[in-house]
N, C-alpha and C positions, 0 to 999 in steps of 0.2 A: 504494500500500500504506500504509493509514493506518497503524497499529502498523510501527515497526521496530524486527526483534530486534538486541540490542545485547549483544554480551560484555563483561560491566560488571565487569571486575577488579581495581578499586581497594581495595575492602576486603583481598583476597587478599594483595594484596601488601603492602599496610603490615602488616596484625597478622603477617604471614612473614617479616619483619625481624628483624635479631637484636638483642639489647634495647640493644644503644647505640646502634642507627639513630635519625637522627631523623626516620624515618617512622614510630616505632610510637607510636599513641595511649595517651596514660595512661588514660583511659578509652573504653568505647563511643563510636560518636561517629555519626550519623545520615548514611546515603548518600542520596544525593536523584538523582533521574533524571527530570529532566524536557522535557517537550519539547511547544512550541507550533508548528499548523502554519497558517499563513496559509488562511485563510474556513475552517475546521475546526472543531468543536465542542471542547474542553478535558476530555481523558480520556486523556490518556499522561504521567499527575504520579504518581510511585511512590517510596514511600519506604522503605527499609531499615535494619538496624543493618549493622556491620562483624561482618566473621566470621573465626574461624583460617585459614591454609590449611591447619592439618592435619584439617581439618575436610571431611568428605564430603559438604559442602555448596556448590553453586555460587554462590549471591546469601544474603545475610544475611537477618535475619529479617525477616517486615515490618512495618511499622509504622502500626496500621490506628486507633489513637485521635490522631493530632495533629491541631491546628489547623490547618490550610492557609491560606493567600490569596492572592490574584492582586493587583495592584496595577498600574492605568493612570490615568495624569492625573489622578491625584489620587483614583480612583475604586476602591476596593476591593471585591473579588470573591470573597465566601466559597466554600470548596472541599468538597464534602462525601466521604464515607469510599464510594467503591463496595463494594457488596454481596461480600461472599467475604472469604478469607485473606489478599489479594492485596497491600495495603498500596497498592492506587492509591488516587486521587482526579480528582475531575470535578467541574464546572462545571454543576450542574442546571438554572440559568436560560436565557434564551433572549437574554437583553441584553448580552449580550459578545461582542464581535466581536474575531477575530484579524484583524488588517490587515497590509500591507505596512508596513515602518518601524515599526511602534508599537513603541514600550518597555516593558516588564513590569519587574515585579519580583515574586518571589517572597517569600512568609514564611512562616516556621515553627517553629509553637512547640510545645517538645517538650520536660518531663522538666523545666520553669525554663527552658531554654534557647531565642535564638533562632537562627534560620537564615535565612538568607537569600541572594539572587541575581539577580542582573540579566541581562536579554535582550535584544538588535533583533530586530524581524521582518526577514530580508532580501529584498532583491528576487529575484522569478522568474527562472531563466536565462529568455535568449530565442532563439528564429527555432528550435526543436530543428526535424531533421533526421535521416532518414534514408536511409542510401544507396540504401537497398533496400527494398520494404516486403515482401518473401520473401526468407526465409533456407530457402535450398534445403541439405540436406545430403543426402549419398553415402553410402546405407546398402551400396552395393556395394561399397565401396572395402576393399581387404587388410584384414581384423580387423572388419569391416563399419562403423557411425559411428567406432570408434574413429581411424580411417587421416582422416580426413575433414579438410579444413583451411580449411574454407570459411570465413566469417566478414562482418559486417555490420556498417555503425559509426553509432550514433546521434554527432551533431555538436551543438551549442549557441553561442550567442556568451557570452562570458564578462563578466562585470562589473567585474572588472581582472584584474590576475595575480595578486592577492594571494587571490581569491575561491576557496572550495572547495567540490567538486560530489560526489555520489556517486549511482548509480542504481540503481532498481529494478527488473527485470523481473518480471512477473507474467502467468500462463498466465490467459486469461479465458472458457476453454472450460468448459461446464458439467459436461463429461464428461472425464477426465483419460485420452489414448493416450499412450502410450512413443513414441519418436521410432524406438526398434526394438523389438520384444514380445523378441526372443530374451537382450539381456542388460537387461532393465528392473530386472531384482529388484540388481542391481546397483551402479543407479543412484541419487543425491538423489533421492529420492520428493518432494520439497518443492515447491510451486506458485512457488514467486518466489526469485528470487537478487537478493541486494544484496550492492553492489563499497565498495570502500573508497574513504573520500574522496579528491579527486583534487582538483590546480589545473593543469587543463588543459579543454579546447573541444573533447573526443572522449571515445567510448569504443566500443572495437569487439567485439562480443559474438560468439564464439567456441564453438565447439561446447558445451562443458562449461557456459555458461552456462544453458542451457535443457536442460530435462530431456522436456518434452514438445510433439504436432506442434499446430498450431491457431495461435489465432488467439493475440497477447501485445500487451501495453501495456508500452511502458518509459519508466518518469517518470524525470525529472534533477530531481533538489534542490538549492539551493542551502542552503547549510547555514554558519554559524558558525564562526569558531576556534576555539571551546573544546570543541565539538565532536568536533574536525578534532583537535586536539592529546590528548584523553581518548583518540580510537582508534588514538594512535599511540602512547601509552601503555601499552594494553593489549596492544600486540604484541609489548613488551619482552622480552628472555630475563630471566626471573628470578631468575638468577646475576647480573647488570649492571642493578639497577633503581634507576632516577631519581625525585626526587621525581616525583608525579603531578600533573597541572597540573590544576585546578577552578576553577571562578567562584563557585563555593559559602562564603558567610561561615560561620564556625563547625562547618563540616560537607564533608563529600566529595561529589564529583558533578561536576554539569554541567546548568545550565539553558538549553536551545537553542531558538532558534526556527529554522523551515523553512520555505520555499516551492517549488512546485514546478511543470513543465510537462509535458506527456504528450504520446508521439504512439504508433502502432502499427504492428506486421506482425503476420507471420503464417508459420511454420514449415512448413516442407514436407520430403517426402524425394521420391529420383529411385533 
């Protein structure tokens, strides 16, 4: 799953501060959410302002005229503005390559201001595994899938213990069935589930993870700390809120790279 959606709450909770916190910006101040994925093209850089939380808005606004740059070995990589409202940017050329290891740096200049952030590409997990390549579930069991306790573990070897993983699963059938027609309307209607990062060399995927029967790809990323620490961020109760950790100079965010490895099954009932 090339795009991952991200509940990006850092703005929320600083401007929700009360004014002698010293999370609240004196002024606006630019969220950056960026993320590089190993042999990928460069199209998940999105930039916003901060916004209230009293505000019935979930991500700030975006910010579709800055400057953007990529920077590797000395070599800079202008960003241009993708078409729409969106506040992304991309990578138009064909001469940049995301590698394993490489360093980036991020810039951006907005408003007089600059911004910036540094990344590693990390390495792929490796040897992924799985138990099973069918995940049979028991649409007869008491309450029908609900009763069901079946369950599959994709496995990986880790890079050390310090490394954090998270994965995706994605339905790759071109026609989307319910794994039961009777409670579908019910259910995440949504093609793919992603888990929260993890430092661990497992994950065992459980009824609730999949919403429909066929064939699924599930990738394991290996992913960053500042990553790993923004989504642990965002789960805070927002009566007990810590500063927000960033790699972001001059601005809020997170610049991450990712690499990733895939294997597959395939869903079934009985």
């Amino acid at each position: 799953m090339k795009k991952l959606i991200f509940f990006f709450v850092i703005a929320a909770a600083l401007i929700g501060c009360e004014e002698s916190s010293p999370l609240l910006p004196e002024v606006e101040q630019v969220v950056v959410k960026a993320y590089l994925y190993a042999n990928e093209p460069v199209t998940d850089i999105q930039l916003t302002t901060t916004y209230a939380i009293t505000s019935d808005d979930t991500i700030g606004a975006p910010i579709n005229d800055a400057v953007v740059a990529l920077e590797k070995n000395g070599q800079i990589y202008p960003l241009v503005s993708t078409p729409g409202d969106s506040g992304y940017y991309h990578y138009a050329g064909n001469d940049l390559e995301v590698k394993i290891g490489d360093k980036f740096t991020i810039i951006v200049e907005y408003n007089g201001e600059t911004i910036t952030g540094e990344t590693i590409v990390p390495s792929p997990p490796r040897n992924i595994k799985m138990s099973s390549d069918r995940f049979v579930i028991d649409t007869s069991t008491f309450g029908g899938f609900f009763g069901d306790t079946s369950s599959v573990a994709v496995t990986w070897e880790r890079e050390s213990e310090e490394s954090y993983y998270f994965i995706v699963i994605e339905n790759t059938e071109p026609t989307l069935v319910y794994i039961d027609e009777r409670f579908g309307n019910q259910l995440n209607r949504f093609r793919s589930f992603r888990s929260a990062p993890v430092q661990d060399n497992e994950y065992v995927i459980r009824r609730f993870d999949v919403t429909y029967k066929g064939k699924h790809e599930v990738r394991v990323y290996s992913v960053n700390q500042e990553y790993a620490d923004l989504y642990e961020f965002g789960l805070q109760d927002s009566r007990n809120l810590n500063e927000p950790k960033t790699n972001i100079k001059n601005g809020l965010g997170v610049f991450a790279g990712f690499s990733s490895a895939a294997t597959r099954f395939t869903v079934e009932t009985k």
